[in-house]
Structure formats: C-alpha cells, structure tokens
C-alpha positions as CSV (number, residue, x, y, z in Angstrom):
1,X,278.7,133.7,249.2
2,X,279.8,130.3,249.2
3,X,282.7,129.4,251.7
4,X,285.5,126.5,251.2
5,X,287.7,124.5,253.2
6,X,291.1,122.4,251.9
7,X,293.2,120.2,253.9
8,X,296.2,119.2,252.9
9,X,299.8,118.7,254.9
10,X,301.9,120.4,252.5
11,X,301.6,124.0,253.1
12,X,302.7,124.4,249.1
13,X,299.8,122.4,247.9
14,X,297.5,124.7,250.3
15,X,298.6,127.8,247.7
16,X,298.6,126.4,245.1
17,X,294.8,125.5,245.7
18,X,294.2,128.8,246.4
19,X,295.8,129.7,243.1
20,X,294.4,127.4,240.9
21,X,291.2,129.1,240.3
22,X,289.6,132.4,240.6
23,X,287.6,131.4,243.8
24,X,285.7,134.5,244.0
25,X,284.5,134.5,240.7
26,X,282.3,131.4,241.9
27,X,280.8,133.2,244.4
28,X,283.4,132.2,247.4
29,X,283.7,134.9,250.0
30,X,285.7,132.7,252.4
31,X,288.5,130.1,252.0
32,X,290.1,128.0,255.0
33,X,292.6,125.9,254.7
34,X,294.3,123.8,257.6
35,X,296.7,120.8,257.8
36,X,295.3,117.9,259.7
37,X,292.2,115.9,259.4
38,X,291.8,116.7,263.2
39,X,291.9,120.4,262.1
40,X,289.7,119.7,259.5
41,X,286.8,118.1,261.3
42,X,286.7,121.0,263.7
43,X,286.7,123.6,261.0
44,X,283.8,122.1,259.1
45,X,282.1,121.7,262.5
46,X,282.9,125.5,263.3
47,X,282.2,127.2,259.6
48,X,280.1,124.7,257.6
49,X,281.7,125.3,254.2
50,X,279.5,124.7,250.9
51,X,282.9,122.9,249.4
52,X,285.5,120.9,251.4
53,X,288.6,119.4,249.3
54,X,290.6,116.8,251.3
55,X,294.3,115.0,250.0
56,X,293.1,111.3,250.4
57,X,296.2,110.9,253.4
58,X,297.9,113.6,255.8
59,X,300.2,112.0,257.6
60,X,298.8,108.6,258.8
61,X,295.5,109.9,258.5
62,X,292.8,109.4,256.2
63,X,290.6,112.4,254.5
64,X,288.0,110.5,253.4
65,X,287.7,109.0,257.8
66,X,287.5,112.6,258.2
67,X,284.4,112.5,255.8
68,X,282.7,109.4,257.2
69,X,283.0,111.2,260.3
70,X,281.4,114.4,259.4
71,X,279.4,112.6,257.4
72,X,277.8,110.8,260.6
73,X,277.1,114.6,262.1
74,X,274.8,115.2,259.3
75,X,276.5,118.4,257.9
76,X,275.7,119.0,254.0
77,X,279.2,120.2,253.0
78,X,280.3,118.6,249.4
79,X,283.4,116.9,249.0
80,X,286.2,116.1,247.2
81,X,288.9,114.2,247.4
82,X,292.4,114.9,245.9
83,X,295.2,112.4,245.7
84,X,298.4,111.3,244.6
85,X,297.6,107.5,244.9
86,X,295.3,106.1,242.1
87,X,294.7,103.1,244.3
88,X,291.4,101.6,243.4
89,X,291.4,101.1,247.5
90,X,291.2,104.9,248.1
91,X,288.9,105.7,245.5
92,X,286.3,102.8,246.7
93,X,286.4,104.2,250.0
94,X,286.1,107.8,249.0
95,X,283.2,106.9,246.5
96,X,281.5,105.2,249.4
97,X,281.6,108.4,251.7
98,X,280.0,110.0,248.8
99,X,282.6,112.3,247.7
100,X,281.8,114.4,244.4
101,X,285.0,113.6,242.8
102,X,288.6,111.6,243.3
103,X,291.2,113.7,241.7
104,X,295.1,113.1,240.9
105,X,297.5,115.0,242.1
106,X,299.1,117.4,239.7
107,X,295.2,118.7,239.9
108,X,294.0,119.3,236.8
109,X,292.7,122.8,236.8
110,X,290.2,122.6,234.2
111,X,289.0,119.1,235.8
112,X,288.8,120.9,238.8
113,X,286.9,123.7,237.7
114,X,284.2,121.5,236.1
115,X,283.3,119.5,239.3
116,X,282.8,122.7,241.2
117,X,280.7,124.1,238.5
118,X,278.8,120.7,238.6
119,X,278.2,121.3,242.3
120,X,277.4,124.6,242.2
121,X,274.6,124.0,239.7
122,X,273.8,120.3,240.9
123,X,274.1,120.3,244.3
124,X,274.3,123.9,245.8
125,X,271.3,124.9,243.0
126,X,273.6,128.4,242.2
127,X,274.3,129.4,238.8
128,X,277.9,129.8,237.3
129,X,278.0,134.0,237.1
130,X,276.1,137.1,238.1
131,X,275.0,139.9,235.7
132,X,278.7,141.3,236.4
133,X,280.1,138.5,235.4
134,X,278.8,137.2,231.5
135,X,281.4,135.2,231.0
136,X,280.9,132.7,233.7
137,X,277.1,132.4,232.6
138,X,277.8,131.8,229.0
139,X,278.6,128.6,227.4
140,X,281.6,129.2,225.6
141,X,280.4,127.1,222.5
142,X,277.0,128.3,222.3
143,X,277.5,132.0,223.0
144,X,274.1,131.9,225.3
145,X,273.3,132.3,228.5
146,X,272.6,129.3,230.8
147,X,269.9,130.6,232.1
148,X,268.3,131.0,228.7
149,X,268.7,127.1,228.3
150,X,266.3,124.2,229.6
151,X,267.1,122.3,232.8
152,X,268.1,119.1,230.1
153,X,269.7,120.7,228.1
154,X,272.3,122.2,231.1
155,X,272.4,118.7,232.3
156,X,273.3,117.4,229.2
157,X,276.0,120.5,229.2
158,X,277.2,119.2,232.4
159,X,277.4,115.9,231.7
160,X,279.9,116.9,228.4
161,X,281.6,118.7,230.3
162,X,282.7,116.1,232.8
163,X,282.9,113.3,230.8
164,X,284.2,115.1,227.3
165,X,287.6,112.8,228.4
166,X,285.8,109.6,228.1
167,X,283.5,107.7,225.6
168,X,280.5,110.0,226.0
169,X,278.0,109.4,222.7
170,X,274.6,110.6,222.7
171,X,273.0,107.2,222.8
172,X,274.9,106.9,226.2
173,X,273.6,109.9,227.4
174,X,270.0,109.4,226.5
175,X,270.1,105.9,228.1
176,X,271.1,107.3,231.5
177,X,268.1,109.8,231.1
178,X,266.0,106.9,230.0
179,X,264.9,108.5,226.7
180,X,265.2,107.5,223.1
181,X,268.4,108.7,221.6
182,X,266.8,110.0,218.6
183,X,264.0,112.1,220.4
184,X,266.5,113.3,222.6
185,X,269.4,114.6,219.5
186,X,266.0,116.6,218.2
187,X,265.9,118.6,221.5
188,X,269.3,118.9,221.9
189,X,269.5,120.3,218.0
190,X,266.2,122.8,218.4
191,X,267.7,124.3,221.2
192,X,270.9,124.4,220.9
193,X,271.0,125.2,217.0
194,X,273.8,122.3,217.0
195,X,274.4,118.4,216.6
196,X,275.3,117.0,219.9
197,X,278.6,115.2,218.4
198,X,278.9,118.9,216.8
199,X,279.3,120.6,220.4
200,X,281.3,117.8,222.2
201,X,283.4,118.5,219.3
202,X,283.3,121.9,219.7
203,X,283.7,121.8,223.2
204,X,287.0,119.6,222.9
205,X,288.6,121.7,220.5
206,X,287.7,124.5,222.6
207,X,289.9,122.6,225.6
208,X,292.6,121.4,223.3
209,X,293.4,125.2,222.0
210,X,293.4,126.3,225.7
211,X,296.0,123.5,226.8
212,X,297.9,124.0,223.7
213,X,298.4,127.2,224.7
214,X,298.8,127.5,228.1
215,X,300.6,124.4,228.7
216,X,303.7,122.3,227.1
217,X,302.1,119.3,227.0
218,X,302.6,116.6,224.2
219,X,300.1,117.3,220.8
220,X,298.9,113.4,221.2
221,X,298.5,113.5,225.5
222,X,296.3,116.7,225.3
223,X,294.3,115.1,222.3
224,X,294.1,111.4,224.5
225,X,293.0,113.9,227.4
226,X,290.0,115.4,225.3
227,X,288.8,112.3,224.3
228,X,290.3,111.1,221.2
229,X,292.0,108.0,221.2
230,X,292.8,108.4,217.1
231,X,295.6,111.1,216.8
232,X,295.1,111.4,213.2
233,X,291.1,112.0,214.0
234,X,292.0,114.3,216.3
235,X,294.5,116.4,213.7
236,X,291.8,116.3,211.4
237,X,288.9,118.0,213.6
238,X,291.3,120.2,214.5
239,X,292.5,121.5,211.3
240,X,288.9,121.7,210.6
241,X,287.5,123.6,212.9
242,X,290.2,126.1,213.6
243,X,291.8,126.2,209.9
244,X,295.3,125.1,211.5
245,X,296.9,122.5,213.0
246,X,297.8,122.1,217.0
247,X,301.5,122.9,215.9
248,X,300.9,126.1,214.1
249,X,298.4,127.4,217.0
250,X,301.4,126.6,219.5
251,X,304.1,128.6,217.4
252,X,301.9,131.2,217.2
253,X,300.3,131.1,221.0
C-alpha cells in the first residue's frame, strides 16, 4: 500500500485533497496531511510517503525549500507541487528540485489523477488496478488491459494522457523516443487496432463528455482544455464520434 502526505495551510484545501480522488483505489492505505513545511519535513522524515503534494507557499514558507531539503536527506518520496501562483519563478524552482508536476490551484482533478497514475507506473513501477478492480487497469479507449499492452505502447499511453492538452502529434512523440515516426504509427496501429491521431481523439472526446457532464464549464474552455484550439474542429469530432453535439449531451447529462 502506497502512503501519501499533503501540506497545505488551509485546513479546507487539506479535504478537499482528500476528496478529490478515490485514494484507495490507487493502492493508498495511508494519508497525512499537516500544515507547515516544518511539519512537513518531519513527517516525511518519520513515514516516508510514496507521494508528497506541497502548496508552493504556507505562510512565508516555501514547499518546494521543504523539498530541497528532504531532497539533501536522500529520501525517494515523489513530489508535487500545487499552487495558486503561475509565476514562472516558482515553477523554475520547483522543476529544479525535481518535482513531478506544478499544478494550479483550483486542482484539476483529472490532471491530477494522470500525474499520479504517471508515477505509479513510471516511478513507483505499480500498475493502475488489481484483479478487483478492472476498471483502473483498462484503458478506457481501448477496452484492454494494461498489462496485456507493451512497455511502448503504455508509454505512449502515458505520454497522451498528460500531454492530450497540448500539441502532442505522433511525429513529436516518436522524436522524443528517437524513432522514425512512420515505423513507430505501425506499432502503435498493430497493437492497438487504432491510428494514433484516432486514440488521442478518442481519448479527448472521452474527457470532453466527462467535463461536459460533470461540470458547467464553457463548450469552447473544455474543448481549448482538450487540446483543440479550432472550436468548430472540435464540434465536428464531436458530433462525429458521439452522434451529438456538446450541447445536446449536456441537456441530456
């Protein structure tokens, strides 16, 4: 069981953490939370969580000082920093203590839940689910089991699932893997049974239903925060793939 820590100085924010996703599903038995950086360094020291999450300043104190700290005692707990500043400043320094991610404040749950199932997988070498649990361990575009997938192929899974916001193609992908793009769409296609620009698809329409859905977000911010920059592209894919528009799927959510 893994075990996570979150520091933050509103006691509000601390719920709402807890809250914001089904820890134990993830395989956490054990959740601290506490309300200094002081507290913090001590708690780490005392129960070596797998995950920390730290707001980037509690009071006039600095989470990721806490880091370089811990960092300096050698102790393999993963980071994150959350913030409500999107200072370049804060986010340099937290980068340079090696942090996994810098997060805004509202968190983003679904943001959120990728980067811990990127360090889960990456970084702690778990799996996302147990046999109790298909869900978890299914992608929910393929319909197939992680496990059941090749080592690339969940890499280049993870890295969608991250980067589905930005300008992710797979030429991009297959130059940070160092492979011909071509070669590398073949793979991707015999395993998967699918295109890769038919599965980020997939996989953004997938997130666009859910936010449509579940939150009342503006039809063109929840298609910019997919990844489409074209609202009239993004209306079109939509209508394609689930035979409605965002509108209708909201009045009938």
């Amino acid at each position: 069981m893994y075990k996570l820590l979150i520091m933050d100085d509103e006691p509000q924010i601390l719920e709402g953490m807890k809250r914001i996703l089904n820890w134990e599903q993830y395989g956490f038995g054990q959740i601290e939370t506490c309300e200094s950086t002081e507290s913090a360094i001590s708690k780490v020291v005392d129960h070596l969580p797998d995950i920390a999450i730290f707001d980037v300043c509690v009071g006039k104190n600095l989470g990721y000082e806490a880091i370089r700290t811990l960092n300096n005692l050698h102790i393999p707990t993963k980071y994150i920093i959350m913030s409500g500043y999107s200072e370049f400043k804060f986010a340099q320094e937290a980068i340079r203590c090696g942090v996994k991610d810098y997060l805004l404040k509202p968190i983003d749950r679904i943001k959120l839940q990728q980067v811990i199932e990127k360090i889960i997988v990456e970084d702690l070498k778990g799996t996302l689910g147990n046999s109790s649990n298909d869900r978890l361990n299914k992608d929910p575009v393929l319909g197939v089991s992680y496990d059941s997938l090749s080592k690339l192929v969940n890499r280049i899974l993870l890295m969608i699932k991250t980067e589905y916001g930005q300008n992710i193609t797979l030429k991009s992908v297959a130059e940070r893997f160092q492979m011909n793009s071509t070669y590398l769409g073949q793979l991707f296609l015999k395993e998967t049974k699918m295109k890769f620009s038919e599965y980020l698809m997939a996989h953004r329409m997938l997130l666009a239903q859910e936010r449509i859905q579940m939150t009342g977000d503006k039809i063109s911010s929840i298609a910019l925060s997919v990844g489409y920059n074209n609202l009239n592209y993004f209306y079109t894919h939509f209508q394609s793939f689930f035979g409605k528009s965002p509108s209708d799927l909201r009045g009938k959510g």
